[in-house]
CHARMM-style PDB file with segment names, atoms N, HN, CA, C and O in Angstrom:
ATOM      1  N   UNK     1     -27.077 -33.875  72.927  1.00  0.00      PROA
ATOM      2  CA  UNK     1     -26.454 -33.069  73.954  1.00  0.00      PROA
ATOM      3  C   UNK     1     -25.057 -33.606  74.255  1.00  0.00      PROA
ATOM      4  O   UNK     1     -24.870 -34.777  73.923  1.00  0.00      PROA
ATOM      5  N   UNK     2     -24.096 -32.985  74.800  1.00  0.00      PROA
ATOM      6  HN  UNK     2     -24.249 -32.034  75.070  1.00  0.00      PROA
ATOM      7  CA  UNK     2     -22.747 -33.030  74.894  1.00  0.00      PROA
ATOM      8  C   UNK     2     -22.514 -33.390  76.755  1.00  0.00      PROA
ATOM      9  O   UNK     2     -23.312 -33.051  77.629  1.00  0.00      PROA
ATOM     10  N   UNK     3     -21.666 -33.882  76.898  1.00  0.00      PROA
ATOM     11  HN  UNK     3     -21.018 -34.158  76.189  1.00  0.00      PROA
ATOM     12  CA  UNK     3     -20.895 -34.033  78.657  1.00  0.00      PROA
ATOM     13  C   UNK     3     -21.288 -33.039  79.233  1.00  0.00      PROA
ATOM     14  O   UNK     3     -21.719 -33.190  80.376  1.00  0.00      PROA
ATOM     15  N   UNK     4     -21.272 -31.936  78.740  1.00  0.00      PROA
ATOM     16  HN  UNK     4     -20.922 -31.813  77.811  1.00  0.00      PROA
ATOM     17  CA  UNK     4     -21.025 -30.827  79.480  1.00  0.00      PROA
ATOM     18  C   UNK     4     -22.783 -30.373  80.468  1.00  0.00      PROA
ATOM     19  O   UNK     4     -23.116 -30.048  81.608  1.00  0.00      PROA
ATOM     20  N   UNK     5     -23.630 -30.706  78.747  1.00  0.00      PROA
ATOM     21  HN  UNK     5     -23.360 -30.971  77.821  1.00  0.00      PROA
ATOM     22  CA  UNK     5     -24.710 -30.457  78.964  1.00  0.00      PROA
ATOM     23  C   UNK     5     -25.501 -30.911  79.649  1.00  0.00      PROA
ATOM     24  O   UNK     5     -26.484 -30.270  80.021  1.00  0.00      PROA
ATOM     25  N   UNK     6     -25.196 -32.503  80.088  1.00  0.00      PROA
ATOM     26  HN  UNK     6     -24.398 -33.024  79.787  1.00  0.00      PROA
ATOM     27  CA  UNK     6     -25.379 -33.433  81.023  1.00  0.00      PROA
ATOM     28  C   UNK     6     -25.300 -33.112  82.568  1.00  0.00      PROA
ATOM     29  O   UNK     6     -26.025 -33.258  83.552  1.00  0.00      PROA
ATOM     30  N   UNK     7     -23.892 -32.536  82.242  1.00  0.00      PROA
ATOM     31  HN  UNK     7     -23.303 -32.418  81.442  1.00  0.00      PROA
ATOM     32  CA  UNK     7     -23.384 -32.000  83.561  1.00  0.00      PROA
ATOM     33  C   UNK     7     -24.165 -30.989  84.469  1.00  0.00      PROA
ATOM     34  O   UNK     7     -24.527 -31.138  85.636  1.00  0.00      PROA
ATOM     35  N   UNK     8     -24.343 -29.830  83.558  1.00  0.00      PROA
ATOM     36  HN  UNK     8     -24.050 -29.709  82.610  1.00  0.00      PROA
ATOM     37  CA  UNK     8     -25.099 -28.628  83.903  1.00  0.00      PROA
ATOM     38  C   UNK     8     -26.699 -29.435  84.075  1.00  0.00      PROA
ATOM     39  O   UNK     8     -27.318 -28.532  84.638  1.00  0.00      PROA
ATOM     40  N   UNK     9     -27.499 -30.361  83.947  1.00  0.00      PROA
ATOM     41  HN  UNK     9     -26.996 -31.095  83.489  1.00  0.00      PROA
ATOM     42  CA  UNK     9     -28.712 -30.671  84.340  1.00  0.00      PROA
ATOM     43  C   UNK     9     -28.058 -31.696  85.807  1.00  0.00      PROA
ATOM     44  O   UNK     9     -28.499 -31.672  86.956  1.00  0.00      PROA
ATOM     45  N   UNK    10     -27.355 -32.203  85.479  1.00  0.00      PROA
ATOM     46  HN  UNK    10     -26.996 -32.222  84.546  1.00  0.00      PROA
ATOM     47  CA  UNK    10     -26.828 -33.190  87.122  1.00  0.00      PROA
ATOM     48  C   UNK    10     -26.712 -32.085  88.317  1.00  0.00      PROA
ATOM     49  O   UNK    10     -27.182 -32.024  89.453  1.00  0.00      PROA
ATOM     50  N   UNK    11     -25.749 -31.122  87.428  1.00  0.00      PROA
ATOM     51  HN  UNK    11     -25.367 -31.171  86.505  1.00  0.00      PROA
ATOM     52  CA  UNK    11     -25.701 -30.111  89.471  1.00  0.00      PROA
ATOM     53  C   UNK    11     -27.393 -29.103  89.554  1.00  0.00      PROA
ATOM     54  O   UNK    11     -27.886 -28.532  90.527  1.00  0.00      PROA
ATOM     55  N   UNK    12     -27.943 -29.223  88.046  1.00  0.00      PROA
ATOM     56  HN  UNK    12     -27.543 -29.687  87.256  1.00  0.00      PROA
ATOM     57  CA  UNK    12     -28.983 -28.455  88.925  1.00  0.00      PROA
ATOM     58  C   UNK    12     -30.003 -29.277  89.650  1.00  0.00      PROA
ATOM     59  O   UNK    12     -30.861 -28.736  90.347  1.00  0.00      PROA
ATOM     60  N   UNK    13     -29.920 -30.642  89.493  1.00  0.00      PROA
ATOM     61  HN  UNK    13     -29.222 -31.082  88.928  1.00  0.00      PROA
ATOM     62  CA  UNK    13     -30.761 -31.695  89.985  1.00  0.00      PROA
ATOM     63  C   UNK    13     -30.244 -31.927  91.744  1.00  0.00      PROA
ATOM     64  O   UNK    13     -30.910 -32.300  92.710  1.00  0.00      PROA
ATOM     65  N   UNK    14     -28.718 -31.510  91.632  1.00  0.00      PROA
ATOM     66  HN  UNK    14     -28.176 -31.207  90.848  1.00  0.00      PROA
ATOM     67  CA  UNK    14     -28.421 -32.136  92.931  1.00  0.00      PROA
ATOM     68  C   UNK    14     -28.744 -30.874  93.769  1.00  0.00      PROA
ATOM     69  O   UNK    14     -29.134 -31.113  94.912  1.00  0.00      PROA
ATOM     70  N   UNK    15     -28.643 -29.470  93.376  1.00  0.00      PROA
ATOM     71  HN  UNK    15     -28.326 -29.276  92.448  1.00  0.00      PROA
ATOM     72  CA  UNK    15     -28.874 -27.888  94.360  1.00  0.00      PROA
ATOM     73  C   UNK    15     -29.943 -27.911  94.839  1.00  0.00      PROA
ATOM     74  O   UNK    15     -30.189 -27.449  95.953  1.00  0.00      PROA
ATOM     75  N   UNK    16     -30.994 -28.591  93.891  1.00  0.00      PROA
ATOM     76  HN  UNK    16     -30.795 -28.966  92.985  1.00  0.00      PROA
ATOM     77  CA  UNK    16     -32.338 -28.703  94.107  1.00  0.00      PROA
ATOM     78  C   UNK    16     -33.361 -27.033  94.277  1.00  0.00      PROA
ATOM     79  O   UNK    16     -34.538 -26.829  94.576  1.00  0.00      PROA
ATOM     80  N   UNK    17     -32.149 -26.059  93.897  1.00  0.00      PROA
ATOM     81  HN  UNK    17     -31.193 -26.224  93.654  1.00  0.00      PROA
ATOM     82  CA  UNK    17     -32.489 -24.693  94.318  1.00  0.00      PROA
ATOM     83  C   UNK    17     -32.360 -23.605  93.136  1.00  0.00      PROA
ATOM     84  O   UNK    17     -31.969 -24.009  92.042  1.00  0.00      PROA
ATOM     85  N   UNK    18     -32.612 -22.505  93.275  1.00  0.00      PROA
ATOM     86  HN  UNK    18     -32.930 -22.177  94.165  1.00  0.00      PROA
ATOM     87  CA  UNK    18     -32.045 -21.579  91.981  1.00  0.00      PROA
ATOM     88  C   UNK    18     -30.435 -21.775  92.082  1.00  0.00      PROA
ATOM     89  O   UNK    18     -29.789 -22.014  93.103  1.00  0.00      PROA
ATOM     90  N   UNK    19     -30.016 -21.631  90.912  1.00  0.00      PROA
ATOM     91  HN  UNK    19     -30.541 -21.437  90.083  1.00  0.00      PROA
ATOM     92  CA  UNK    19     -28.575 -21.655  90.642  1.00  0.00      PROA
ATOM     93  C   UNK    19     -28.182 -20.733  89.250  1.00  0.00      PROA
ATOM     94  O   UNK    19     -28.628 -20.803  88.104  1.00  0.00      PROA
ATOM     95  N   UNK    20     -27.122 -19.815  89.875  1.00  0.00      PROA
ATOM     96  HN  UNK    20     -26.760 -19.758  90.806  1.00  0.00      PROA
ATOM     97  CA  UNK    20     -26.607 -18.906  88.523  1.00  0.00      PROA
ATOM     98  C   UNK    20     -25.848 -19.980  87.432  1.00  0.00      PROA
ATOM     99  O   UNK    20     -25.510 -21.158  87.314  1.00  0.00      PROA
ATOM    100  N   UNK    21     -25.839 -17.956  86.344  1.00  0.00      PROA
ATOM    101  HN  UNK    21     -26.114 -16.999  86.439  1.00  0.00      PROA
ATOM    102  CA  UNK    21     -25.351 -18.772  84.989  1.00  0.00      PROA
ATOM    103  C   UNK    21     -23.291 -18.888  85.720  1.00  0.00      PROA
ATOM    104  O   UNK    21     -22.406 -19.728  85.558  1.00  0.00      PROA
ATOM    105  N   UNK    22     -23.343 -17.945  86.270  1.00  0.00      PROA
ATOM    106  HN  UNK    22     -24.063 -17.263  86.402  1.00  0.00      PROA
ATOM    107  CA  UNK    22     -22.226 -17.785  86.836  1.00  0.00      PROA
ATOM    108  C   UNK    22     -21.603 -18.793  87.823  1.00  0.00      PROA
ATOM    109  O   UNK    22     -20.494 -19.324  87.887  1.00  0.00      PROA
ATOM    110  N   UNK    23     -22.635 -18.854  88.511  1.00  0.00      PROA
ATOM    111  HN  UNK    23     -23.536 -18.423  88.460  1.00  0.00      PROA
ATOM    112  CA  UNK    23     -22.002 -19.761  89.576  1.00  0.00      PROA
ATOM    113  C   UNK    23     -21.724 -21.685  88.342  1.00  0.00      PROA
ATOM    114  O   UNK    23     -20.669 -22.319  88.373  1.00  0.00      PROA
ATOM    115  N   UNK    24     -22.705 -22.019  87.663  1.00  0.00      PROA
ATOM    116  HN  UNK    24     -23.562 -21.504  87.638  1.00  0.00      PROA
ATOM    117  CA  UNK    24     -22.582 -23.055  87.374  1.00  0.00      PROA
ATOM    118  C   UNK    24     -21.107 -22.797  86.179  1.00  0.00      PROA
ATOM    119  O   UNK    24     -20.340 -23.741  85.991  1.00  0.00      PROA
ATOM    120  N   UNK    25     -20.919 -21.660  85.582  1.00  0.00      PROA
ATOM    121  HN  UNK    25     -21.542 -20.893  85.735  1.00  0.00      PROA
ATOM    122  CA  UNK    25     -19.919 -21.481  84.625  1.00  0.00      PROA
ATOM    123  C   UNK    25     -18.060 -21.844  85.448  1.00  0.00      PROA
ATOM    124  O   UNK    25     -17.032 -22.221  84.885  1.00  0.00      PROA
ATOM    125  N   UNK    26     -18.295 -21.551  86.777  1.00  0.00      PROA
ATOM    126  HN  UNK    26     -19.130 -21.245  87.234  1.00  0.00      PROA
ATOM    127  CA  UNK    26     -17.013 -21.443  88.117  1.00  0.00      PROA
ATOM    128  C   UNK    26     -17.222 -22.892  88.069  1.00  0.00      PROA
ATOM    129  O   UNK    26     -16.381 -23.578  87.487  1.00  0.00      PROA
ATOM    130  N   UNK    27     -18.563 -23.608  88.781  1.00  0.00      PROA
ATOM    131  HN  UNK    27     -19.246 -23.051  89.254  1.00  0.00      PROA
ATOM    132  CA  UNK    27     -17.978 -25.210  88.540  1.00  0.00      PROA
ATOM    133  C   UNK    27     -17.654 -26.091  87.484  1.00  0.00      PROA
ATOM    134  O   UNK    27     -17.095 -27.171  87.673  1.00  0.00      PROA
ATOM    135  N   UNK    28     -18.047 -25.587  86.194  1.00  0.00      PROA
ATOM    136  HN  UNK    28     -18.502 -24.710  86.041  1.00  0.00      PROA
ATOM    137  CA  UNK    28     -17.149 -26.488  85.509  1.00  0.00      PROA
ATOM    138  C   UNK    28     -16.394 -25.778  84.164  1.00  0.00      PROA
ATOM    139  O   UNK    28     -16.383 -26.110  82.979  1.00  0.00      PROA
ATOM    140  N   UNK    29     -15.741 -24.600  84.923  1.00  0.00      PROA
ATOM    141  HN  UNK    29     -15.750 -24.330  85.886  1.00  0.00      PROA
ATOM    142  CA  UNK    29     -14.963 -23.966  84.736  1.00  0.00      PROA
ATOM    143  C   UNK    29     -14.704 -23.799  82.978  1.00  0.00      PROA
ATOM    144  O   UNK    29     -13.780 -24.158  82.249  1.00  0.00      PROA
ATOM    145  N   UNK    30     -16.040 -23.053  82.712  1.00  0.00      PROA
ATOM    146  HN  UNK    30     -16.791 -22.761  83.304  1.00  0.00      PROA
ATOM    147  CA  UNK    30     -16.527 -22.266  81.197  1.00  0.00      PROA
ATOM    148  C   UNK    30     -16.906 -21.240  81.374  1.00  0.00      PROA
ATOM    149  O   UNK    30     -17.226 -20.958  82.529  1.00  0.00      PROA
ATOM    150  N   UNK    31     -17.023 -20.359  80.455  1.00  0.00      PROA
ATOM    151  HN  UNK    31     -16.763 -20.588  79.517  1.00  0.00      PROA
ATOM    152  CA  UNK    31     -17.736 -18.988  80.420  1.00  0.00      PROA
ATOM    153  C   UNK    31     -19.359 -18.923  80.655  1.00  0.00      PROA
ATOM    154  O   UNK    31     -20.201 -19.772  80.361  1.00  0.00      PROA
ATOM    155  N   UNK    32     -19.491 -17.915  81.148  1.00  0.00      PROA
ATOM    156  HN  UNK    32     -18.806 -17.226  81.387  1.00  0.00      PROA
ATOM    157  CA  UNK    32     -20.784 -17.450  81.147  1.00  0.00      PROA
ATOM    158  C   UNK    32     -21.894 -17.966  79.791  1.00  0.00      PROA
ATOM    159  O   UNK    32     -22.987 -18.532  79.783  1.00  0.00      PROA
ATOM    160  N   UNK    33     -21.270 -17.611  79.057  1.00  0.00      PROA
ATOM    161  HN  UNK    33     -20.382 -17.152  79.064  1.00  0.00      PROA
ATOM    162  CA  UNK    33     -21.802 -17.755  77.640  1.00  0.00      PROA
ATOM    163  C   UNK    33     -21.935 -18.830  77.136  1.00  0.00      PROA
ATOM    164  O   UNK    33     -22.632 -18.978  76.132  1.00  0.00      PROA
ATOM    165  N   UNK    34     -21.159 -20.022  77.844  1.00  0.00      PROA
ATOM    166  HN  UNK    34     -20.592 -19.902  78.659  1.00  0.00      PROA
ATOM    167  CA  UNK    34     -20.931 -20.931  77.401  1.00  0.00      PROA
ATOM    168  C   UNK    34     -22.385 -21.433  77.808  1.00  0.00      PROA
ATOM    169  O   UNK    34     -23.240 -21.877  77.042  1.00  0.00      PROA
ATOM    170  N   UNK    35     -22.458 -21.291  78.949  1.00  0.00      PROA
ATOM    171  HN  UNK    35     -21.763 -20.929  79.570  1.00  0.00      PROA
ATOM    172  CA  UNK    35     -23.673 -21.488  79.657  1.00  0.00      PROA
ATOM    173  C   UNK    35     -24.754 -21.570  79.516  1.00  0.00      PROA
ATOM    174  O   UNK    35     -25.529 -22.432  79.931  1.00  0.00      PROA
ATOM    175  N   UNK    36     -25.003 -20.335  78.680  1.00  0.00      PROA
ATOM    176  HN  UNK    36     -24.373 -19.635  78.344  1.00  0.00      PROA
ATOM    177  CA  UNK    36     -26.535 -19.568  78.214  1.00  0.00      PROA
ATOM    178  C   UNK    36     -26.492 -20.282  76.912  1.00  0.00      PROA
ATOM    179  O   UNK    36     -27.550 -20.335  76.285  1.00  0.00      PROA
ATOM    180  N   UNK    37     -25.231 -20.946  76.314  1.00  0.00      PROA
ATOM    181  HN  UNK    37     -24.372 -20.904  76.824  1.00  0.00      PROA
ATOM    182  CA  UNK    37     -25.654 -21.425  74.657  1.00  0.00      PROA
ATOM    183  C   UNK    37     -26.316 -22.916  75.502  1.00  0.00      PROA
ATOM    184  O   UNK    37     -27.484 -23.305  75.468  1.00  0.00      PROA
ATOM    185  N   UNK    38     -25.316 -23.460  76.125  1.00  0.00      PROA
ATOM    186  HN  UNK    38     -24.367 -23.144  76.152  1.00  0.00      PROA
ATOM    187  CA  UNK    38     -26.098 -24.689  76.512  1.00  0.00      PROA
ATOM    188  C   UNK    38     -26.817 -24.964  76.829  1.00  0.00      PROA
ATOM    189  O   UNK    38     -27.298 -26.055  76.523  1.00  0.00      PROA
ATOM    190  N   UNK    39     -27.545 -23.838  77.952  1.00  0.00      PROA
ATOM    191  HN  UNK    39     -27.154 -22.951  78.200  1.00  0.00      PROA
ATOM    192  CA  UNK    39     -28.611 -23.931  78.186  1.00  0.00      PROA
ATOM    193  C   UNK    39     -30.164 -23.602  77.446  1.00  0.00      PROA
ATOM    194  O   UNK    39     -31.331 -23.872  77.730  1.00  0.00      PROA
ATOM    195  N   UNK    40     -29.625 -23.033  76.592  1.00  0.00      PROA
ATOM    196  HN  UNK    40     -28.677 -22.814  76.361  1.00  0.00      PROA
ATOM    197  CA  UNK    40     -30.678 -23.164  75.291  1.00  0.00      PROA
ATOM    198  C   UNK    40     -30.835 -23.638  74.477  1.00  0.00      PROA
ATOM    199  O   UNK    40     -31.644 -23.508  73.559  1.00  0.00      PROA
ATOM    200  N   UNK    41     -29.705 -24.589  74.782  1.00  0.00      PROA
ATOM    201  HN  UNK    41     -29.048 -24.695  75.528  1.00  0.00      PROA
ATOM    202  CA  UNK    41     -29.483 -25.895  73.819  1.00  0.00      PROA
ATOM    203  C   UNK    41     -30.405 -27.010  74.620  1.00  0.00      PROA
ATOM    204  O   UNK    41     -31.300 -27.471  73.911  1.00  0.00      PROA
ATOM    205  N   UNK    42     -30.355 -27.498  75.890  1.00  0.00      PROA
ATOM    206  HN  UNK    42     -29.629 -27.123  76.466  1.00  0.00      PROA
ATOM    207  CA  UNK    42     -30.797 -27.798  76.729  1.00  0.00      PROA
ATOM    208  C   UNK    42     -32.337 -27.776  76.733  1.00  0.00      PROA
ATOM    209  O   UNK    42     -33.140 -28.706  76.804  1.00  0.00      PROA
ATOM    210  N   UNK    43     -32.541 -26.268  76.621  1.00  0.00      PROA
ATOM    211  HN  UNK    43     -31.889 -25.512  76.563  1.00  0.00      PROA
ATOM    212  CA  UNK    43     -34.361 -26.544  76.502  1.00  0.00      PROA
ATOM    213  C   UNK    43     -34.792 -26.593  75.452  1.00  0.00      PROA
ATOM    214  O   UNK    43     -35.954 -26.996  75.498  1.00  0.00      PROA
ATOM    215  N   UNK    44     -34.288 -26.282  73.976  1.00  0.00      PROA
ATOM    216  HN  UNK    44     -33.344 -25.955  73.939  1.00  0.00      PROA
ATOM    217  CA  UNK    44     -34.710 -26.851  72.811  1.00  0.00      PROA
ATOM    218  C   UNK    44     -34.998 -28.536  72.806  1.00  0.00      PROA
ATOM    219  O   UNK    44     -35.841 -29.217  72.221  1.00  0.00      PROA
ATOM    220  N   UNK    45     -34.071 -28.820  73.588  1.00  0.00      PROA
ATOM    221  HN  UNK    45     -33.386 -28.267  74.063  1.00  0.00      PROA
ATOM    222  CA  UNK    45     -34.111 -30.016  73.646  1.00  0.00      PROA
ATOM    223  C   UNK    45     -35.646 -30.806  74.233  1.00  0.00      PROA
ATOM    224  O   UNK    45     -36.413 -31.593  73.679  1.00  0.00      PROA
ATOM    225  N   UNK    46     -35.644 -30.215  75.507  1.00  0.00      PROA
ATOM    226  HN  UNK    46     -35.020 -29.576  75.957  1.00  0.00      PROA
ATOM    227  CA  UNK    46     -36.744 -31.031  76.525  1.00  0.00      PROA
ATOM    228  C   UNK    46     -37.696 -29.371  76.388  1.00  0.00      PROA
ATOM    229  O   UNK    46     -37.683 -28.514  77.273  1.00  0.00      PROA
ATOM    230  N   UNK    47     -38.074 -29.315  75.727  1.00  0.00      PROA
ATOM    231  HN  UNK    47     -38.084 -30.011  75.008  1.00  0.00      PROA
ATOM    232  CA  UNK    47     -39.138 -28.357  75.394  1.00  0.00      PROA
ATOM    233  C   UNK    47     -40.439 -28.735  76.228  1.00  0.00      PROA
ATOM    234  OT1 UNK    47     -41.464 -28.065  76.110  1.00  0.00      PROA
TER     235      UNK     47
END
């Protein structure tokens, strides 16, 4: 996994709540898409 991908599991750990693909794409300022690849990068991962 990459910084980024790290990143996107740190703020959803700290919201502790639902969180968009959108809203997390505004904080660290990537696309939507960028989002949804990582994040399916993400659960391939921790399956």
């Amino acid at each position: 996994m990459n910084s980024r991908q790290y990143k996107i599991i740190e703020k959803l750990n700290e919201k502790g709540q639902w969180i968009t693909g959108k809203e997390l794409a505004l904080m660290l300022n990537v696309s939507d898409r960028t989002i949804r690849n990582d994040i399916e990068t993400i659960n391939k991962e921790y399956q």
